[in-house]
N, C-alpha and C positions, 0 to 999 in steps of 0.2 A: 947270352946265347947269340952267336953267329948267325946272319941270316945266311938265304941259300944267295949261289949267283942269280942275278935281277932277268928276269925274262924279258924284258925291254930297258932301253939305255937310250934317252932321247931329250932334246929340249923343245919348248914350247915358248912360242911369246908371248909375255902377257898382255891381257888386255889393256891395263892399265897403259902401258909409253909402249911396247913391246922390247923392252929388255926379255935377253932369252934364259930361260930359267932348266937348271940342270933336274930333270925325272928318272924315277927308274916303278918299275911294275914290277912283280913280285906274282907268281900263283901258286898255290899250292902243290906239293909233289904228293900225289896218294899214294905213289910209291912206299912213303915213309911212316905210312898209318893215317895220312889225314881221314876226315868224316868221307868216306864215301856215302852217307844218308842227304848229302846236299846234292845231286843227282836231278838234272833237269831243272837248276836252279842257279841264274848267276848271281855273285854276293862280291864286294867291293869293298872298298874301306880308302881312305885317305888320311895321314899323319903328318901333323903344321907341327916343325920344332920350335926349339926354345930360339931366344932373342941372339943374333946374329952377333953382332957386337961382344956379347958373353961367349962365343964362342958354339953358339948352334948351329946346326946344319944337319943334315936328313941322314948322318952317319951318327947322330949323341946316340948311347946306349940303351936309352931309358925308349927311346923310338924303333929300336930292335926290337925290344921285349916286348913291345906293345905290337908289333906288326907279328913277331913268332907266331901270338898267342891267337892271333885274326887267322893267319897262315893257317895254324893248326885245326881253327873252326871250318874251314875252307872258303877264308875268304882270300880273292888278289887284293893286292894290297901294294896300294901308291905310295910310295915318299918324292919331296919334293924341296927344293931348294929356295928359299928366296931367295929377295935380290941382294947381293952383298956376301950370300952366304955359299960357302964351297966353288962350284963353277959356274955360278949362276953371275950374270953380269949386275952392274950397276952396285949400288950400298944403300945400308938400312938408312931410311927416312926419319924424318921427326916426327910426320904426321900420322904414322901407318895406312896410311889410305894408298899410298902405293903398293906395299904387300898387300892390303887385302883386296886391291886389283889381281896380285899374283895367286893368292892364295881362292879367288874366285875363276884365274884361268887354268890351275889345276882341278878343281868341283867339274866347271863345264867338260874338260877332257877326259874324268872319271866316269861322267854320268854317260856321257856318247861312247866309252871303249867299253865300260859294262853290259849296256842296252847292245851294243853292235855285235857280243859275244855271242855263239851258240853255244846253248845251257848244257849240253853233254858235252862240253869241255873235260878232261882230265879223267874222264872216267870211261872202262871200254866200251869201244865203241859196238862191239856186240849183244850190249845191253840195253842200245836203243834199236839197232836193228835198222828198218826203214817204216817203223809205226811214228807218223809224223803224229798220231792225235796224240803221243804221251808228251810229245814238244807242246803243240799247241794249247796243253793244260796246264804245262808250267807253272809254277807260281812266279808272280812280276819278281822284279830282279830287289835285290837289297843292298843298299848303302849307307855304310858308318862313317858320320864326317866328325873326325877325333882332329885332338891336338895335345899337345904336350906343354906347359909353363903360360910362355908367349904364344906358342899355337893356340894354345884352348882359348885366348883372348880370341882371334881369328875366325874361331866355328864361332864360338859363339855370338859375337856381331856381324857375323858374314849373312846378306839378302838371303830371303826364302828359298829354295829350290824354284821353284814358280817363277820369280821373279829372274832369275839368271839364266834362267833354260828359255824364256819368252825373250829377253834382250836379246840374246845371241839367237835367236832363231832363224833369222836371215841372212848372214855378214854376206858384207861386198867383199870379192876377190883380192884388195885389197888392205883388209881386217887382220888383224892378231887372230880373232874369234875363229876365223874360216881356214887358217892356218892349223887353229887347233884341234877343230872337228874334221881337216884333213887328217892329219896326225893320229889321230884318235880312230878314224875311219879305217886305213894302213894301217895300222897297227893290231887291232882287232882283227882285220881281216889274213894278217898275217898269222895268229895267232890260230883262228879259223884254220888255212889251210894245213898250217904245222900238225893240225890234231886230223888232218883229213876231215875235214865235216863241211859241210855245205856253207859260205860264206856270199857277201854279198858284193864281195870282189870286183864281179863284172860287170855288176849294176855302173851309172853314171852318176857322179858326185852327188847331183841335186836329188837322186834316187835317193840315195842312202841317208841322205842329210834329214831329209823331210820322214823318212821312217823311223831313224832315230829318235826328233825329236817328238815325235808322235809318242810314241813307245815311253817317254819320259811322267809322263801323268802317271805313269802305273808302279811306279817306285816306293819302297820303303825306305824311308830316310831316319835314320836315328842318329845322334851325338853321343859323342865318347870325350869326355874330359877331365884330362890327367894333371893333377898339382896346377889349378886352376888359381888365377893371381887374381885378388879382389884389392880395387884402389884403398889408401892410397901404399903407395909403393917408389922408396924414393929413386931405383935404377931408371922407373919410368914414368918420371912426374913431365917430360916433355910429349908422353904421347898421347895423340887423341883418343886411344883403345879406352885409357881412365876418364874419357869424358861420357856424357850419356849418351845411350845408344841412337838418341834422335840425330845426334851432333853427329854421327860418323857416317858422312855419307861421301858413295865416289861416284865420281860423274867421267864415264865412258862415250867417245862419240857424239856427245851431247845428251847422253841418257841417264840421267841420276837414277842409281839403285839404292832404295833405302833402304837402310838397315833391318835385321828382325831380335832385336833382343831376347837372351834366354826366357826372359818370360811368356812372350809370343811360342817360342818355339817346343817348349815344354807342355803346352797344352793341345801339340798335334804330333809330336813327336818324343819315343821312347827316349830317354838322357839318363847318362850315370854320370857323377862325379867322382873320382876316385884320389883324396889327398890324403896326405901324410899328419899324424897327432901331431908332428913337429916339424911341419912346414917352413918355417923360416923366413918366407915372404910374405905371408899372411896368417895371422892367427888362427888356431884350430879354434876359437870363440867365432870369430869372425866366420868361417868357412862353415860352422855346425849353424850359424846362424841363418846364411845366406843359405844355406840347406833347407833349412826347415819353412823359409815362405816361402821356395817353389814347391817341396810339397804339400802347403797347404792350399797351394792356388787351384778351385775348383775346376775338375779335371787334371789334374796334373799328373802327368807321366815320368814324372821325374824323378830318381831316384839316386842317394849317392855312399859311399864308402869311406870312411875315415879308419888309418889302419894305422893300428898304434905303434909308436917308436921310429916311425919313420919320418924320413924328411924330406924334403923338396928335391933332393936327388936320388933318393930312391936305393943310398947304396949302405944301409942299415941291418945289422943282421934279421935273417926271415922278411926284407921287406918286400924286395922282389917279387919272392915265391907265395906272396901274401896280394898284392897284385895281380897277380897273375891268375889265382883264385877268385879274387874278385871278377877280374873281365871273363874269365871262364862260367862263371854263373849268371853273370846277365846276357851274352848269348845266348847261353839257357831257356834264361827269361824271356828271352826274343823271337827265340825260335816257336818256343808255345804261345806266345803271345799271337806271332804272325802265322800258326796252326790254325789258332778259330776261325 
C-alpha cells in the first residue's frame, strides 16, 4: 500500500557527529475514514528501517505497511533515514552507535513535534468550538517507538525516554539537539497554523522549549517490533547491536546515555513483537523462545505474534494482510489499556 504525500519533508542533524539525516511526517487524512474517536488526543509513532547496506531506507515496503496501519489508527507517523541510507549523509558504521545517535535524534524530534501539537488537529474545527476545558482534559499524548529488521535492534537498545528527553533538555545554540527542537518547534507550529488552531508560534524559542519538555513526563510510550533479529546473525557479527545491551553505550557532548534493554523496557511499557514462522535470520524456536521469558518476567507488558508461513520479508501469500491484523489489534489493546 502507497503511503499518502509526507506532510513534512525535512532534515535534522544528529546528535551523534551531526550528519543530516533525510525525515518526512506523515498525518492522518480523516478525509479518508481515519478514527475520528482520537479527537483531542495527539498520537505519534516512529519507524527505524532495515540495515542500510541491504539496501534499507525509510521507502522498504514492509515500513509502508507498518506506517498505513498507524496512519489508519490515527497516528502521524515519522520515517526517517539513517546515515548512509537514501539522502541522509555519511555511511553505515561498524559500531551502530552512530545510528543509534541518529535514531535517538529522530525520538527527540518526535516527542517535541507531538507534545508541540494542538490535539484537535485533523478534525473540525467546530467540534471543539472555544471550550478550552475539553483541551485541557486531554489525555497526555501517545507514542509508538517501532522498527523494522535492523530498526527493531535500534528501539530496542535505544535509552529510556527519560533519559533522552533530560540530556537534550537544554542544548547550546550551537548543538545538533537545539537544531532539532528548532525543527520540531517550526514544524508543529506550522502544522498548527495550516489547521487554524492556536499555536505557540509567537512564543520565544526558550518559551516553547521549556513547555515542551515539561509536557514530555506525561507520555505513553509503547514499542512495536517487526521481524526482530536475535544474535547470532552472520550479516551482522561486526555490530555492537549483537553485543549486551550494557556494552552499547553512546556518549554525546560528553554525556553517556546508557542503554535500556527490552527487559527494562517491557516492564513499564506496552511491547508487541511481530515475526514471521519462517524468519530466515533467526529461528522461529529461537524467537517463541526469546518471547516467552519477557512474558514471563513479573510484570511484563509484553506481548508478541508469530504468523505462520511468513518470512523476514514479509512478501508470503496472506502475510501482509496477517500483519496488519496483528498491529490492528494491539492498538486495540492500547487504546483500552490507556482508557482505564
Amino acid at each position: 500500500m502507497a503511503l499518502p504525500k509526507p506532510t513534512h519533508q525535512f532534515k535534522i542533524p544528529s546528535v551523534y557527529d551531526g550528519v543530516l539525516l533525510q525525515c518526512r511526517i506523515y498525518h492522518p487524512d480523516y478525509a479518508q475514514g481515519t478514527d475520528r474517536n482520537t479527537i483531542y488526543k495527539t498520537k505519534g509513532a516512529m519507524i527505524a528501517h532495515p540495515y542500510a547496506p541491504l539496501g534499507g531506507c525509510y521507502d522498504d515496503p514492509v515500513i509502508a505497511v507498518v506506517a498505513s496501519e498507524l496512519l489508519r489508527a490515527g497516528y502521524a507517523v515519522g520515517t526517517f533515514n539513517l546515515r548512509g541510507a537514501g539522502g541522509s549523509q555519511g555511511r553505515t558504521s561498524w559500531t551502530a552507535k552512530p545510528e543509534l545517535g541518529d535514531f535517538i535524534s529522530f525520538y527527540l524530534f518526535l516527542v517535541h513535534y507531538i507534545v508541540g501539537l494542538d490535539p484537535s488537529l485533523g478534525h473540525d474545527s467546530t467540534l471543539a468550538g472555544n471550550d478550552t476545558s475539553l483541551m485541557e482534559d486531554s489525555p497526555c499524548p501517545s507514542i509508538i517507538v517501532s522498527g523494522y529488521s535492523y530498526g527493531s535492534m535500534l528501539a530496542r537498545y535505544s535509552p529510556s525516554s527519560r533519559v533522552i528527553l533530560s540530556t537534550f533538555q537544554e542544548p547550546k545554540q550551537n548543538e545538533p539537539a537545539y537544531k532539532i527542537l528548532q525543527e520540531a518547534r517550526s514544524l508543529s507550529s506550522k502544522r498548527n497554523r495550516e489547521a487554524r488552531v492556536h499555536s505557540c508560534s509567537n512564543e520565544s524559542s526558550s518559551s516553547c522549549f521549556g513547555t515542551t519538555v515539561t509536557k514530555t513526563k506525561d507520555i505513553n510510550i509503547s514499542y512495536l517490533l517487526i521481524s526482530p533479529l536475535l544474535p547470532p546473525i552472520t550479516i551482522f557479527t561486526a555490530t555492537s547491536l549483537l553485543l549486551p545491551a550494557s556494552k552499547l553505550t553512546v556518549t554525546i557532548n560528553g554525556n553517556t546515555l546508557p542503554p535500556s534493554d527490552l527487559q527494562d523496557k517491557v516492564l513499564e511499557h506496552q511491547t508487541l513483537a511481530i515475526f514471521g514462522e519462517n524468519d530466515g535470520f533467526t529461528s522461529s524456536k529461537k524467537l517463541m523462545g526469546w518471547s516467552d521469558q519477557l512474558k514471563k518476567l513479573e510484570g511484563s507488558r509484553f506481548d508478541s505474534v508469530m504468523v505462520k508461513g511468513a518470512g523476514h520479508f514479509w512478501h508470503e501469500h496472506e502475510a501482509e494482510p496477517r500483519m496488519r491484523r496483528a498491529i490492528q489489534e494491539w492498538i486495540a489493546r492500547e487504546a483500552s489499556y490507556q482508557s482505564i
